[in-house]
NUTOR-783177 format. One record per residue: residue number from 0; residue in one letter; chain; z, x, y of N, C-alpha, C, O in turn. Coordinates in steps of 0.02 Angstrom, whole numbers, plus 50000, padded with zeros to 5 digits. Layout:
BEGIN
pt pos = NUM, code = a, unit = A, n.zz = Z, n.xx = X, n.yy = Y, ca.zz = Z, ca.xx = X, ca.yy = Y, c.zz = Z, c.xx = X, c.yy = Y, o.zz = Z, o.xx = X, o.yy = Y
...
***
This chain:
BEGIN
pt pos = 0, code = x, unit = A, n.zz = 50000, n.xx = 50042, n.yy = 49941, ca.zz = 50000, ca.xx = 50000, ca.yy = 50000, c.zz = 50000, c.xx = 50044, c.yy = 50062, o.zz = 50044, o.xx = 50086, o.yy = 50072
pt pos = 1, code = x, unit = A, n.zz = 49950, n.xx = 50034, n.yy = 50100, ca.zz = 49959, ca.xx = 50082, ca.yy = 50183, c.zz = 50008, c.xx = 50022, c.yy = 50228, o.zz = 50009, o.xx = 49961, o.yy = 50235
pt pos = 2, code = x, unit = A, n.zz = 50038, n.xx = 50068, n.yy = 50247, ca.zz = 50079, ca.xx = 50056, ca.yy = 50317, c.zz = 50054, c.xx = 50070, c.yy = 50379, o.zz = 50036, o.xx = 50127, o.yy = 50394
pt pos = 3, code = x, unit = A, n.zz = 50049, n.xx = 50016, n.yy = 50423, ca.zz = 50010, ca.xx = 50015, ca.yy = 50496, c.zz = 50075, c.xx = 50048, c.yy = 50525, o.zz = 50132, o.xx = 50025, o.yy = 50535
pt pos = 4, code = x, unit = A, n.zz = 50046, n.xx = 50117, n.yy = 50537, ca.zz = 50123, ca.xx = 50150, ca.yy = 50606, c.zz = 50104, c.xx = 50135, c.yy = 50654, o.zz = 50136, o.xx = 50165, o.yy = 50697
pt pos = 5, code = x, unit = A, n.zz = 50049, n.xx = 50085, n.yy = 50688, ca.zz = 50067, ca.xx = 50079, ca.yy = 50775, c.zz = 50070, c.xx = 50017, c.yy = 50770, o.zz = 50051, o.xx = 49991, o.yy = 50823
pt pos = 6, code = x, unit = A, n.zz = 50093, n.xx = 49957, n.yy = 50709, ca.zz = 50140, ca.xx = 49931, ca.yy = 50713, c.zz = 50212, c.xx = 49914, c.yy = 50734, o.zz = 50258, o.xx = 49954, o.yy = 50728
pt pos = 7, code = x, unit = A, n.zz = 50220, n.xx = 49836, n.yy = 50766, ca.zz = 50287, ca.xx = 49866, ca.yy = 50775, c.zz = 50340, c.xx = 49847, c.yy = 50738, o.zz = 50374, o.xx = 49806, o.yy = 50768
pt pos = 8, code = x, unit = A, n.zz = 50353, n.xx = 49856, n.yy = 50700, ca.zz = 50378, ca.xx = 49840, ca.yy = 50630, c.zz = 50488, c.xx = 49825, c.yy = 50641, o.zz = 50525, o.xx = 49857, o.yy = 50678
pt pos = 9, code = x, unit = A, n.zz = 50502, n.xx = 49782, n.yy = 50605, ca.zz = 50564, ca.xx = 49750, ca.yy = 50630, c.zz = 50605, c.xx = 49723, c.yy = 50575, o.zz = 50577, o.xx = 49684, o.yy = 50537
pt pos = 10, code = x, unit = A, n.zz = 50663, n.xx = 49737, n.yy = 50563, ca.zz = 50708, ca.xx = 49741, ca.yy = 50501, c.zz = 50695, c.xx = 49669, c.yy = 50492, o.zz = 50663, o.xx = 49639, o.yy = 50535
pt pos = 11, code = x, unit = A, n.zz = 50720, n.xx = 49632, n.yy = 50431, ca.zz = 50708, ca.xx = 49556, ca.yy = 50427, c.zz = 50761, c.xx = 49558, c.yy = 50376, o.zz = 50754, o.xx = 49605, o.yy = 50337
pt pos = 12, code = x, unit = A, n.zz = 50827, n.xx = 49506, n.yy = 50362, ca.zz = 50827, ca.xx = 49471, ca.yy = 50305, c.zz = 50833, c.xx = 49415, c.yy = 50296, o.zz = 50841, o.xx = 49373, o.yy = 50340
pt pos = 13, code = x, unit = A, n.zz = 50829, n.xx = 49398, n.yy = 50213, ca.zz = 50796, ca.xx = 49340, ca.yy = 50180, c.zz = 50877, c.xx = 49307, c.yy = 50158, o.zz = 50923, o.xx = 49334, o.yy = 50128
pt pos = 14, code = x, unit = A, n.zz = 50871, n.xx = 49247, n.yy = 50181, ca.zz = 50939, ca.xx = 49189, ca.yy = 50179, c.zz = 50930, c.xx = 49136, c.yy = 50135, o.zz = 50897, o.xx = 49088, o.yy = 50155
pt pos = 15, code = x, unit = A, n.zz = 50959, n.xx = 49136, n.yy = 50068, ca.zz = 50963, ca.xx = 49088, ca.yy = 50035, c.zz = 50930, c.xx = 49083, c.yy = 49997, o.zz = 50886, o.xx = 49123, o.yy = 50013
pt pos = 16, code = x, unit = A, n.zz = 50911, n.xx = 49053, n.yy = 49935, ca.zz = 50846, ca.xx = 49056, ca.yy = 49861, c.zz = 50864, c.xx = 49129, c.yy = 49836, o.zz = 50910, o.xx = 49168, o.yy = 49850
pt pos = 17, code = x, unit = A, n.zz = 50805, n.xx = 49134, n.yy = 49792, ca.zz = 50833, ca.xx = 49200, ca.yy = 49729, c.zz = 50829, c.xx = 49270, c.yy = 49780, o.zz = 50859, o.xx = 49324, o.yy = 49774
pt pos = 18, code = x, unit = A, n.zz = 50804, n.xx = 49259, n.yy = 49807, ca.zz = 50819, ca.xx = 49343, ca.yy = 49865, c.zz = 50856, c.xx = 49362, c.yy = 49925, o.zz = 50851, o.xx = 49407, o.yy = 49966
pt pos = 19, code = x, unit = A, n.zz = 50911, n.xx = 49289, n.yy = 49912, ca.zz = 50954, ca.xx = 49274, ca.yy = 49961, c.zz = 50996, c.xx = 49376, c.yy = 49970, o.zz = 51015, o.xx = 49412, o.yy = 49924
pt pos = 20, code = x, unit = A, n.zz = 50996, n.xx = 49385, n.yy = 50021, ca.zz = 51021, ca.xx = 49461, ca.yy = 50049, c.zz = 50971, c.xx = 49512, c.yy = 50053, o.zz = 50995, o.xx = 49563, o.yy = 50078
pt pos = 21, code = x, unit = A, n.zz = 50922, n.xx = 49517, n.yy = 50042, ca.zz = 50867, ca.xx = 49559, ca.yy = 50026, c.zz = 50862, c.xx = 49579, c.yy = 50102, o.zz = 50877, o.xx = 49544, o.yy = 50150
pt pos = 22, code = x, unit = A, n.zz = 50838, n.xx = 49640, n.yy = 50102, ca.zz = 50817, ca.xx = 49650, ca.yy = 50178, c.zz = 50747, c.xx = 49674, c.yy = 50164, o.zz = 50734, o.xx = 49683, o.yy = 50104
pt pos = 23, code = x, unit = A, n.zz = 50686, n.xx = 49689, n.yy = 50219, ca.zz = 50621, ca.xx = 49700, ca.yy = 50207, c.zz = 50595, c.xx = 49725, c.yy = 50309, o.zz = 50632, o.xx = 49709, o.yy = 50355
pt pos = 24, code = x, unit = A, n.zz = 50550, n.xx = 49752, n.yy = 50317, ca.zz = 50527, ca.xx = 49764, ca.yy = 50362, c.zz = 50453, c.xx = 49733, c.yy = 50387, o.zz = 50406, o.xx = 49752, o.yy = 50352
pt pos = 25, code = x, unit = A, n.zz = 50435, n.xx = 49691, n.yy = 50440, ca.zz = 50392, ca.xx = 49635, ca.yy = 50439, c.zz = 50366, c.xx = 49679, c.yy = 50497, o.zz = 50398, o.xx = 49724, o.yy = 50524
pt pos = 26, code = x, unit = A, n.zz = 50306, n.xx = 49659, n.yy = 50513, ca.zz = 50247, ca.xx = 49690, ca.yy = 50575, c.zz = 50241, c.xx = 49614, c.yy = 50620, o.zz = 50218, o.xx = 49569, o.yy = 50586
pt pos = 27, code = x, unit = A, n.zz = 50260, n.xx = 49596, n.yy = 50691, ca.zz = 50225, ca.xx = 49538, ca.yy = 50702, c.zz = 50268, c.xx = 49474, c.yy = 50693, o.zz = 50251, o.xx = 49416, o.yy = 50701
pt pos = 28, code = x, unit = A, n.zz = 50314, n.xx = 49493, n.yy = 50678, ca.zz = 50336, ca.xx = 49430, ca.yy = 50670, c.zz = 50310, c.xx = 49360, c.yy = 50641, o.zz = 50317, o.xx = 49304, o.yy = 50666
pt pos = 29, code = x, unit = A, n.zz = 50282, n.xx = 49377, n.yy = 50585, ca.zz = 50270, ca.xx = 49319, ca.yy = 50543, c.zz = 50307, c.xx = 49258, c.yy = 50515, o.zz = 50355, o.xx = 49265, o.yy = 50478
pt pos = 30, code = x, unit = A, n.zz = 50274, n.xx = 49173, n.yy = 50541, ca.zz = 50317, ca.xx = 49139, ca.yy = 50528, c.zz = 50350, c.xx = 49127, c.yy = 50471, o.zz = 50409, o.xx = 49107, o.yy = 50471
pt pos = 31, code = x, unit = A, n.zz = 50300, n.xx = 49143, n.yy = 50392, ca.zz = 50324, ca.xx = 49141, ca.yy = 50333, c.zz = 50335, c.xx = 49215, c.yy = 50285, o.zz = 50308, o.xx = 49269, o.yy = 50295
pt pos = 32, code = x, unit = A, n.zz = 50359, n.xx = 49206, n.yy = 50258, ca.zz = 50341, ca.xx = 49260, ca.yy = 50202, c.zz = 50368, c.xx = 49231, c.yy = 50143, o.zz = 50408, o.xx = 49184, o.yy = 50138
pt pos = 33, code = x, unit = A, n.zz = 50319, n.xx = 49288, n.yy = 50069, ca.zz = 50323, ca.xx = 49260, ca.yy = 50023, c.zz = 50343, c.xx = 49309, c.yy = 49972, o.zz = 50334, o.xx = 49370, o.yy = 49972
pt pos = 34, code = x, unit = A, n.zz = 50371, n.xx = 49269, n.yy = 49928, ca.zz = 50425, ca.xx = 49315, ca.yy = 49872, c.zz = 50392, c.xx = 49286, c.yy = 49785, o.zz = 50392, o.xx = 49235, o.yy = 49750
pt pos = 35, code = x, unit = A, n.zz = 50378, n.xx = 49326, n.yy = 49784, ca.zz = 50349, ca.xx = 49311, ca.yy = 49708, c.zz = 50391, c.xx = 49344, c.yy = 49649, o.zz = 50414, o.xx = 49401, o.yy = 49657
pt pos = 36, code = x, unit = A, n.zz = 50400, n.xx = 49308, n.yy = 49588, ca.zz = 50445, ca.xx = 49337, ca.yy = 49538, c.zz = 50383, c.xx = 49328, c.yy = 49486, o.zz = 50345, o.xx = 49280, o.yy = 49487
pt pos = 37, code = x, unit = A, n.zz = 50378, n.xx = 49401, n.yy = 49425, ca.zz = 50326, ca.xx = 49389, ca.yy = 49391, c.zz = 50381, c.xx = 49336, c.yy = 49321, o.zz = 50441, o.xx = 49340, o.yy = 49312
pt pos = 38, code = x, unit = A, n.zz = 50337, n.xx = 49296, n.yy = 49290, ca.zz = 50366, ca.xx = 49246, ca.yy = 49236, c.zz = 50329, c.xx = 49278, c.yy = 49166, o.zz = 50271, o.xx = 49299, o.yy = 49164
pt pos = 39, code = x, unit = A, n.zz = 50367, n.xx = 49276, n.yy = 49123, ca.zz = 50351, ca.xx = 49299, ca.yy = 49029, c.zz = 50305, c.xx = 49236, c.yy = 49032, o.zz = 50314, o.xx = 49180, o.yy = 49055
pt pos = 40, code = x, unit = A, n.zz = 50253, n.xx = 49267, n.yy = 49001, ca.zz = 50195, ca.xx = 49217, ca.yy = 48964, c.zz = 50221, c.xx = 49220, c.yy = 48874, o.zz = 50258, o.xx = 49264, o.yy = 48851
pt pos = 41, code = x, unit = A, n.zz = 50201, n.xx = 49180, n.yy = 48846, ca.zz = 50202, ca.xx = 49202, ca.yy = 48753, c.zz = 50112, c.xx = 49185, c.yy = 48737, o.zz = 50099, o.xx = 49161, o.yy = 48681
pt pos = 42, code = x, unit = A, n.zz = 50051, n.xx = 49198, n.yy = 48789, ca.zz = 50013, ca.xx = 49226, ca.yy = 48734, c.zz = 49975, c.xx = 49255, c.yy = 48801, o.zz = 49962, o.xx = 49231, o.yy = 48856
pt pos = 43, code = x, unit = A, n.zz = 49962, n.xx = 49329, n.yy = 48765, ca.zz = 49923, ca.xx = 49355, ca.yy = 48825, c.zz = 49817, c.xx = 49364, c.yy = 48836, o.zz = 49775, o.xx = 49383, o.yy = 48795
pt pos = 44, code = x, unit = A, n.zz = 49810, n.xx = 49345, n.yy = 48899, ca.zz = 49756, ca.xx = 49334, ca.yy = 48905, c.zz = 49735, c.xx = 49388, c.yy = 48960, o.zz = 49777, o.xx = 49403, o.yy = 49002
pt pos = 45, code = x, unit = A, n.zz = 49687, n.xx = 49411, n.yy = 48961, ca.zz = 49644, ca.xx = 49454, ca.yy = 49018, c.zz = 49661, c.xx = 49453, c.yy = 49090, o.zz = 49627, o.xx = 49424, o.yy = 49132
pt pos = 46, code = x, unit = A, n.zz = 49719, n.xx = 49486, n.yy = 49103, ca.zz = 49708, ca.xx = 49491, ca.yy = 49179, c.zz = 49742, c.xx = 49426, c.yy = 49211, o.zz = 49741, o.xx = 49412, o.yy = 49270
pt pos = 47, code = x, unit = A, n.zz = 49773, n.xx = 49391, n.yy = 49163, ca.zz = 49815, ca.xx = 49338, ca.yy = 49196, c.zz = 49871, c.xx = 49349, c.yy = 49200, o.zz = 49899, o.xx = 49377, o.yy = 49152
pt pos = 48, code = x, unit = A, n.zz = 49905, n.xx = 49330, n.yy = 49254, ca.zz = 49980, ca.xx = 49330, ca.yy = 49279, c.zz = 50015, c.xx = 49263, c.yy = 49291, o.zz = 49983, o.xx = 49213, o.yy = 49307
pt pos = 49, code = x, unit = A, n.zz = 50091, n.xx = 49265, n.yy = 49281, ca.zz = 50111, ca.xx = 49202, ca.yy = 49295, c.zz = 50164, c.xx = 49227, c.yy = 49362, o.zz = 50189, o.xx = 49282, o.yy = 49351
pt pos = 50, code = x, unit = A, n.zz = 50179, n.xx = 49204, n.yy = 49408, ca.zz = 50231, ca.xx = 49203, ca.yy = 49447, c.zz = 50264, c.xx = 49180, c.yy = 49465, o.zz = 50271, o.xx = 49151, o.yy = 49411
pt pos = 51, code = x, unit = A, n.zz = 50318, n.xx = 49148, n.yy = 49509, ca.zz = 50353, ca.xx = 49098, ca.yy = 49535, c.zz = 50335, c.xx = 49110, c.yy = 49603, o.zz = 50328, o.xx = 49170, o.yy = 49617
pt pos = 52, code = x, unit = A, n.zz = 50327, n.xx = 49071, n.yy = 49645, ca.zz = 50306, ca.xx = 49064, ca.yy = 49715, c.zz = 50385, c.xx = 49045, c.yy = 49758, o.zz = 50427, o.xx = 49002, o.yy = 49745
pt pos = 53, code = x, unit = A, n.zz = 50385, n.xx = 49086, n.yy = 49800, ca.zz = 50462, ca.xx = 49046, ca.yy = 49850, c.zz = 50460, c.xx = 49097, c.yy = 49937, o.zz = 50458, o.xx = 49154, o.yy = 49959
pt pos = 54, code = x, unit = A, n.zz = 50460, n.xx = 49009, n.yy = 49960, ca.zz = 50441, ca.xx = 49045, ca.yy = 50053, c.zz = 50485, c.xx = 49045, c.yy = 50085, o.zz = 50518, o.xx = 48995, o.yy = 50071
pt pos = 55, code = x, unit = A, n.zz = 50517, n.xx = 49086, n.yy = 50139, ca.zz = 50549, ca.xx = 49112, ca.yy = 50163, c.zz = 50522, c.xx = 49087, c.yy = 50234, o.zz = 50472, o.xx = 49117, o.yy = 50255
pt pos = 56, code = x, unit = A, n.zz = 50549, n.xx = 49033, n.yy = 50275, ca.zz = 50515, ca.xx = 49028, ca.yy = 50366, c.zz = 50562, c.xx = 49070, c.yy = 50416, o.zz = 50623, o.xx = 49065, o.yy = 50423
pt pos = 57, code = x, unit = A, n.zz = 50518, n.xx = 49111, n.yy = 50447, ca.zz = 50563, ca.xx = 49125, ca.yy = 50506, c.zz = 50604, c.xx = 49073, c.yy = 50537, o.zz = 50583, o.xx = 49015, o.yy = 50536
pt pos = 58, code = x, unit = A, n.zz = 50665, n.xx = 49090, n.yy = 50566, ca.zz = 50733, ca.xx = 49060, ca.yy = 50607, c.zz = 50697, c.xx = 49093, c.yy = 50669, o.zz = 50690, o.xx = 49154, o.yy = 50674
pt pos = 59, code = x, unit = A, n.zz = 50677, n.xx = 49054, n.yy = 50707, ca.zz = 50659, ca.xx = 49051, ca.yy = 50786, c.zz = 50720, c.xx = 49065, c.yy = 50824, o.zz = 50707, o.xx = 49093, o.yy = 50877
pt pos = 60, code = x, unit = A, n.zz = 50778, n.xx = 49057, n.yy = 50813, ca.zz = 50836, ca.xx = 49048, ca.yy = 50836, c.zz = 50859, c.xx = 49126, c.yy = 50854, o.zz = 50877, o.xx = 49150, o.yy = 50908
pt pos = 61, code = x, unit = A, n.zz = 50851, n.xx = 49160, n.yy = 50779, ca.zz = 50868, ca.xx = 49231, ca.yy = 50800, c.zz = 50809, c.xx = 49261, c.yy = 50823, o.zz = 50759, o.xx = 49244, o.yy = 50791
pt pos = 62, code = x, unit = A, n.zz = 50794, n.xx = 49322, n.yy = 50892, ca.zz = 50759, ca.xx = 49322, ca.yy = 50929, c.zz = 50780, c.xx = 49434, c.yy = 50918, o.zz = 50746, o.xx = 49476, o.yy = 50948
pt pos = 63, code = x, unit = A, n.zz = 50836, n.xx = 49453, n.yy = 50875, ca.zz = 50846, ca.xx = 49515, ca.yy = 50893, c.zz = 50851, c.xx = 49554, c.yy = 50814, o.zz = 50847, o.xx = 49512, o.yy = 50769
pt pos = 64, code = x, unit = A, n.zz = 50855, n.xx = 49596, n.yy = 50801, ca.zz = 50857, ca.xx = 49630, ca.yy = 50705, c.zz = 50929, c.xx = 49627, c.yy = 50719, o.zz = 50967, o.xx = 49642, o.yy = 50765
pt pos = 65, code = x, unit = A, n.zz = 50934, n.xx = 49602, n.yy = 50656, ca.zz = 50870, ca.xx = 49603, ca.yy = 50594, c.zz = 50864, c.xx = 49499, c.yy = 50626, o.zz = 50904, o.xx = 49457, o.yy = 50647
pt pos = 66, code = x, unit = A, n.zz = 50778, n.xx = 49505, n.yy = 50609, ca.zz = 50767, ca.xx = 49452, ca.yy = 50605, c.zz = 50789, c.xx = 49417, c.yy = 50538, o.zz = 50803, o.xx = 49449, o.yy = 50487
pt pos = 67, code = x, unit = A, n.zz = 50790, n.xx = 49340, n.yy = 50543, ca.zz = 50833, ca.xx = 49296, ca.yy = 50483, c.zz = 50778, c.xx = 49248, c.yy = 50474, o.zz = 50752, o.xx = 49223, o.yy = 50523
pt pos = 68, code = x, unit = A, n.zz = 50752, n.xx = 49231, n.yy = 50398, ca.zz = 50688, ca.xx = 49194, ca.yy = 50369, c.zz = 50747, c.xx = 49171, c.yy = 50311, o.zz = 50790, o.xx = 49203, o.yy = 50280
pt pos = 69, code = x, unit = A, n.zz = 50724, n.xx = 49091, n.yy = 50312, ca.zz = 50781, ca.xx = 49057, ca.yy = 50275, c.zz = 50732, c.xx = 49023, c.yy = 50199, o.zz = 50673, o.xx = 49009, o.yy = 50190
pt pos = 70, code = x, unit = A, n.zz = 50775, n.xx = 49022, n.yy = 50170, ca.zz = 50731, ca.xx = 49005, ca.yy = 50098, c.zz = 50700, c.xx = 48923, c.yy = 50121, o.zz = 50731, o.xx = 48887, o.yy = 50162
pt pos = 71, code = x, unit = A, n.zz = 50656, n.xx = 48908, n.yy = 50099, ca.zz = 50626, ca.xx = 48835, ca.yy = 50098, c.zz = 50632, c.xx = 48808, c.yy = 50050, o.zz = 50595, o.xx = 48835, o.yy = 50009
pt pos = 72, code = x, unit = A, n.zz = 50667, n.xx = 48757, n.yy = 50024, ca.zz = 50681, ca.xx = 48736, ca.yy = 49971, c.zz = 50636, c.xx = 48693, c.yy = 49955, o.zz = 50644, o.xx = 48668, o.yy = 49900
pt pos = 73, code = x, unit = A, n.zz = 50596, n.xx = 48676, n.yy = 49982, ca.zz = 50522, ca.xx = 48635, ca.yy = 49965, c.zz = 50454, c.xx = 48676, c.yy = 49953, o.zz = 50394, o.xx = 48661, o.yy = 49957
pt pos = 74, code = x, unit = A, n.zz = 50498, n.xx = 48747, n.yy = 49932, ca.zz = 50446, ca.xx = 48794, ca.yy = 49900, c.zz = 50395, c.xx = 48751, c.yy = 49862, o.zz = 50423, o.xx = 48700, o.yy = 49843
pt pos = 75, code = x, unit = A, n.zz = 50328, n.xx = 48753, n.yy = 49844, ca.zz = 50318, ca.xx = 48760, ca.yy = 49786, c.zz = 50348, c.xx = 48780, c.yy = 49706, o.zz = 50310, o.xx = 48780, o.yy = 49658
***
């Protein structure tokens, strides 16, 4: 993965759902982010993956780092 350095890149953590405490570094302030967990298949096929999907919305509220993105419980 490349890292944009004239980014301006800004501590973030993740509140609540399975990555509740996690911290991560975001470019931009993005309203969502997304957390994928890979899932056991029992028969394997070419190049397929299973994952769990779970979104994280920015808190508008906090405005300073670490920014705070709260689990959405109407994940997918």
């Amino acid at each position: 993965m490349l890292i944009d350095t004239t980014a301006n890149w800004e501590t973030a953590v993740l509140d609540g759902g399975p990555a509740h405490g996690l911290k991560t570094r975001v470019a931009d302030r993005p309203r969502v982010l997304q957390v994928t967990y890979p899932c056991p298949v029992d028969e394997q096929a070419d190049g397929v993956r299973v994952a769990a999907l779970y979104l994280y919305r920015r808190d508008y509220g906090v405005t300073s780092e670490p920014l705070r993105y709260g689990f959405d419980i109407a994940s997918p």
